[in-house]
KEBA-363536 format. One record per residue (C-alpha): residue in three letters; x, y, z. Coordinates in Angstrom, 2 decimals, decimal comma. Each point is the difference from the previous one (the first is absolute). Example, Ala and Ser with C-alpha at 12.3 -4.5 7.8 and 13.67 -1.06 7.14 Angstrom:
2
<fimar "ALA" <12,30 -4,50 7,80>>
<fimar "SER" <1,37 3,44 -0,66>>
This chain:
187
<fimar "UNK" <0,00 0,00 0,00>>
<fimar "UNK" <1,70 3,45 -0,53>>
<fimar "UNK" <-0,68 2,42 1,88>>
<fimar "UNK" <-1,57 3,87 -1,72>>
<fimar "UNK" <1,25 2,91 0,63>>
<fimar "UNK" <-3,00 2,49 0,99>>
<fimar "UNK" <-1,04 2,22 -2,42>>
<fimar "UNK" <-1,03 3,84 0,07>>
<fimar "UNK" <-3,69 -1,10 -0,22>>
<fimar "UNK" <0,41 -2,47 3,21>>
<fimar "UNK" <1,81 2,70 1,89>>
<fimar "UNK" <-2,81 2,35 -1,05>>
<fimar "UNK" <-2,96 -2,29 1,25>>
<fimar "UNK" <1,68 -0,02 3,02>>
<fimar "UNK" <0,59 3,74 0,63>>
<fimar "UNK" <-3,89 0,18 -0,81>>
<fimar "UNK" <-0,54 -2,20 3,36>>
<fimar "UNK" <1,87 2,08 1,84>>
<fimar "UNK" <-2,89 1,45 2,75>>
<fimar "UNK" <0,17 -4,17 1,01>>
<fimar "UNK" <3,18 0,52 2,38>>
<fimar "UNK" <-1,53 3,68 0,76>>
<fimar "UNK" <-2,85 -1,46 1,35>>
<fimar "UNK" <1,75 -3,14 1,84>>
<fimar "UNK" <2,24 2,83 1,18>>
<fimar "UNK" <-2,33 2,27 1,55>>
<fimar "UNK" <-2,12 -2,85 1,80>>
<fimar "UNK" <3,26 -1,50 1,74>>
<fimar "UNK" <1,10 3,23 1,22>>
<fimar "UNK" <-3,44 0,69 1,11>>
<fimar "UNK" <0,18 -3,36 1,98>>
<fimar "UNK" <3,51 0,83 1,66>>
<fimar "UNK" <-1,73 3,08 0,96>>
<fimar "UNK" <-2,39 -1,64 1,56>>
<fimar "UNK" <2,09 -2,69 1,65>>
<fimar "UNK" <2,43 2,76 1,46>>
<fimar "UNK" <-2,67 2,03 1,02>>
<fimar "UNK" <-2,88 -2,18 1,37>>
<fimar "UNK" <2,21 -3,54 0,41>>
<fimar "UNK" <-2,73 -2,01 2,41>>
<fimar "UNK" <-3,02 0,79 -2,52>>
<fimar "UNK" <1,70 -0,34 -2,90>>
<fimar "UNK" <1,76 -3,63 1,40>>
<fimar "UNK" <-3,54 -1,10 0,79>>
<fimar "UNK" <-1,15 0,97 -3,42>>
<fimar "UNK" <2,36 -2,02 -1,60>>
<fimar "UNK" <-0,25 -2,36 2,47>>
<fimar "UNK" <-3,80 -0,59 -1,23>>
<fimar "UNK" <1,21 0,42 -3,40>>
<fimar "UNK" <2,68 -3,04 0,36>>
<fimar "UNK" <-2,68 -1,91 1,65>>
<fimar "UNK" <-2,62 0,58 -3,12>>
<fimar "UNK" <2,61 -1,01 -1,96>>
<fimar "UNK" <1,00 -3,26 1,40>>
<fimar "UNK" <-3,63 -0,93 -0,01>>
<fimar "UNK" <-0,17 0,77 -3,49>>
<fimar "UNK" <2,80 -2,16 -1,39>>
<fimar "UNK" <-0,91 -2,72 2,39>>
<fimar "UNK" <-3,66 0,05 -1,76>>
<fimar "UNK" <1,62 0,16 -3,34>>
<fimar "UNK" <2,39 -2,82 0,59>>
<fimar "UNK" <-2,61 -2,34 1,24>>
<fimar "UNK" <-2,44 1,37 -3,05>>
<fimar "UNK" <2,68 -0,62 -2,31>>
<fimar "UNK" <0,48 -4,12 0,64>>
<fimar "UNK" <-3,18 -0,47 -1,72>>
<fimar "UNK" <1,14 1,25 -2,91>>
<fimar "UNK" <3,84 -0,96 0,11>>
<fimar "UNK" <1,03 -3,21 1,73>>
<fimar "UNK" <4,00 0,73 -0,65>>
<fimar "UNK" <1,64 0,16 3,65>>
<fimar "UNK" <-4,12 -0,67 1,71>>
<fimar "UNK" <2,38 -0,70 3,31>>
<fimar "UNK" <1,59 3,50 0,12>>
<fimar "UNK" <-2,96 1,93 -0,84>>
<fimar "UNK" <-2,16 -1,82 2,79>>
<fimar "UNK" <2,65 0,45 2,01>>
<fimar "UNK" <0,41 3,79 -0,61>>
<fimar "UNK" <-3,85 0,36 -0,86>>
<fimar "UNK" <-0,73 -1,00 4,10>>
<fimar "UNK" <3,39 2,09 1,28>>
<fimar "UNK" <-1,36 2,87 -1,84>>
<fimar "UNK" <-3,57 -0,21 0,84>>
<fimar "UNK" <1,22 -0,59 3,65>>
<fimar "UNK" <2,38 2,69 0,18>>
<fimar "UNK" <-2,42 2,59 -1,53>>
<fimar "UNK" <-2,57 -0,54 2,92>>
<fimar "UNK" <2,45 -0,07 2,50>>
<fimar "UNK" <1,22 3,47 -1,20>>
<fimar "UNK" <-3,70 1,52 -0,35>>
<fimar "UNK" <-1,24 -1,49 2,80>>
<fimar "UNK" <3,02 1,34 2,14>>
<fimar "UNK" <-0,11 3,36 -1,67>>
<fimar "UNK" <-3,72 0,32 0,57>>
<fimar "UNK" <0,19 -0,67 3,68>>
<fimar "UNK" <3,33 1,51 1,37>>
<fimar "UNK" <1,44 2,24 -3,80>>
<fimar "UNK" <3,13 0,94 2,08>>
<fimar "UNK" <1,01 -3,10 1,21>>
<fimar "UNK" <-0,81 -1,73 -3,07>>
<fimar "UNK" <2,03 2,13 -1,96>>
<fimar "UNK" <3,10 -0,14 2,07>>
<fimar "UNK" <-0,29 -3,78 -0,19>>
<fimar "UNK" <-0,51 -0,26 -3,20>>
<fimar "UNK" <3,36 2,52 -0,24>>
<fimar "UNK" <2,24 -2,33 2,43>>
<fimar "UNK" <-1,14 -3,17 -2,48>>
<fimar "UNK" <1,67 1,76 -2,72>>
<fimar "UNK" <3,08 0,89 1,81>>
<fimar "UNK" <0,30 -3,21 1,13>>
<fimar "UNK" <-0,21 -1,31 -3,78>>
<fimar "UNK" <3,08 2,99 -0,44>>
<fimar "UNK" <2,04 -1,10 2,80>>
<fimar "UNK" <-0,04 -3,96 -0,93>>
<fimar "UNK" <1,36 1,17 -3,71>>
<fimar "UNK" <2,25 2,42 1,33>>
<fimar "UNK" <1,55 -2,69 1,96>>
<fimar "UNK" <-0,36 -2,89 -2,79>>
<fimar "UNK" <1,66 2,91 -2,36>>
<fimar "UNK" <2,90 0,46 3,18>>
<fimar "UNK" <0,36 -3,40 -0,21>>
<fimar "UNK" <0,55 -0,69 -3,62>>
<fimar "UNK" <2,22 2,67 -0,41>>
<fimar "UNK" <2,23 -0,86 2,93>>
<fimar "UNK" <0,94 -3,18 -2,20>>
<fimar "UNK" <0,65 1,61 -2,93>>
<fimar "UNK" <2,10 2,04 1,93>>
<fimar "UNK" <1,90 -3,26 1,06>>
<fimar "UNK" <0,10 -1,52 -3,41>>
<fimar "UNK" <1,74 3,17 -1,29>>
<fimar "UNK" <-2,42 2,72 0,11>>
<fimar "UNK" <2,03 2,34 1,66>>
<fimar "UNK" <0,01 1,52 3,79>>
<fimar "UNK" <-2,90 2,96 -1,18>>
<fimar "UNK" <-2,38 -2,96 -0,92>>
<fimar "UNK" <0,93 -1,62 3,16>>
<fimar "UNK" <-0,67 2,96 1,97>>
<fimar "UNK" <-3,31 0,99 -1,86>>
<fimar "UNK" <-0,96 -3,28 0,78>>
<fimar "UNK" <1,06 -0,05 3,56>>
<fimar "UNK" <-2,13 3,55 0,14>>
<fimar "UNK" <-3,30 -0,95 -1,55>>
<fimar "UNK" <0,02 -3,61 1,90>>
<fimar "UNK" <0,15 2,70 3,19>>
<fimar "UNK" <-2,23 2,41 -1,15>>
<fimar "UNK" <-2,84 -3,24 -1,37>>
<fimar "UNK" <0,93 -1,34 3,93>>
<fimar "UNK" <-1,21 3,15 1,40>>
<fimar "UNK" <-3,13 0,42 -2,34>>
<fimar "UNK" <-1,25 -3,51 1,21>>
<fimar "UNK" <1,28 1,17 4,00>>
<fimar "UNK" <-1,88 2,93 -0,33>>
<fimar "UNK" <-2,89 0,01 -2,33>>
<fimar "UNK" <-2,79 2,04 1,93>>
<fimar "UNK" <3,02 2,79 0,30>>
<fimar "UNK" <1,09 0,30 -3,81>>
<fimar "UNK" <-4,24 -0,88 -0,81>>
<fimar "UNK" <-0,30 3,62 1,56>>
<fimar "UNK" <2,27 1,39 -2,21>>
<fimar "UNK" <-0,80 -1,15 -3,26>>
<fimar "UNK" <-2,83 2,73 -0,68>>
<fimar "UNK" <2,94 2,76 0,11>>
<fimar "UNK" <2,23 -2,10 -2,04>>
<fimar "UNK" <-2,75 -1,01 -2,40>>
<fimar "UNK" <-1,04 3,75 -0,04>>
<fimar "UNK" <3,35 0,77 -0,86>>
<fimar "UNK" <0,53 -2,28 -2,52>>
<fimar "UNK" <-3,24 0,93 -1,73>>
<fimar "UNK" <0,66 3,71 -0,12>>
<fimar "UNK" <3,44 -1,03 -1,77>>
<fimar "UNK" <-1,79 -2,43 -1,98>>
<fimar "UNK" <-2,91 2,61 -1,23>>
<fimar "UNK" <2,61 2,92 -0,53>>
<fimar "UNK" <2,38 -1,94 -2,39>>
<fimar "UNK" <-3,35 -1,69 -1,82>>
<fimar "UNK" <-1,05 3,51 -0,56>>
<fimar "UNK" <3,39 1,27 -1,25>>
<fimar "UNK" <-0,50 -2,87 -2,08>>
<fimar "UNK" <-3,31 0,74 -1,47>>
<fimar "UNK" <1,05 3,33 -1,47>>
<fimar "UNK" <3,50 -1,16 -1,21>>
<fimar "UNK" <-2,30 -2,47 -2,56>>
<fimar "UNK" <-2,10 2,56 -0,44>>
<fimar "UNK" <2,74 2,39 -1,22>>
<fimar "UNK" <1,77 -2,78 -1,97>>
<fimar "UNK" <3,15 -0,09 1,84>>
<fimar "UNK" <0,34 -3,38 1,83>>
């Protein structure tokens, strides 16, 4: 297969979508906004949002083995975890939003800190197969810094709306820039 070099008139139909980054833009930074300014309503939001969601795919998994029978073990399987997750979440979010939330924030730290410290890991022995001492020490760092996620989950679940805030206004800003570099033609 070779590969084709874009043309002016793919370059062009892209400059003419140009308001799609704009737009993606404008509703992250509005969200880091919100997450910086209001973090306990806008974690419960999204912690109804994640729930929704969960319940969703669940549904559609289990919808979808009557159609598809391909992998029928996984899709049970994550058809009933998702479906079970999802009203755990709303359930918890409709009777105590705060707490529900934060737990559903320490769950994904967790997730963080057990890859940070599989990621430590690996890299340690790369390190000792000839990596290098900064690959060793990365490693060494990020199996610390995964060991301290999973110590201290309900502590960095607290922060994540400021770091997630953060992120999103840096996110939003450079998606914007974006947007009107297409626009202008000069990306």
């Amino acid at each position: 297969m070779a590969e084709e070099a874009l043309t002016a008139n793919d370059l062009g139909d892209v400059s003419e979508a140009w308001w799609v980054p704009l737009v993606l833009g404008i509703i992250v930074v509005i969200f880091g906004l919100l997450l910086l300014s209001h973090p306990a309503e806008t974690s419960v939001w999204v912690a109804f949002l994640v729930g929704f969601w969960w319940l969703a795919g669940g549904v559609i998994n289990l919808i979808t083995l009557f159609v598809d029978r391909t992998l029928w073990g996984w899709k049970l399987f994550g058809g009933i975890l998702g479906v079970l997750a999802g009203l755990i979440v709303l359930d918890a979010a409709s009777s105590t939003p705060l707490l529900a939330a934060i737990g559903l924030g320490a769950v994904y730290v967790i997730v963080l800190g057990i890859q940070g410290m599989i990621i430590g890991v690996i890299e340690v022995i790369k390190a000792f197969k000839g990596g290098g001492w900064g690959v060793g020490i990365l490693g060494v760092l990020s199996f610390l810094f995964g060991l301290f996620l999973v110590y201290n989950p309900f502590a960095a679940a607290l922060a994540l709306p400021v770091v997630f805030g953060i992120l999103a206004l840096v996110f939003g800003i450079a998606a914007i820039f974006m947007a009107f570099r297409v626009r202008s033609g000069s990306y």
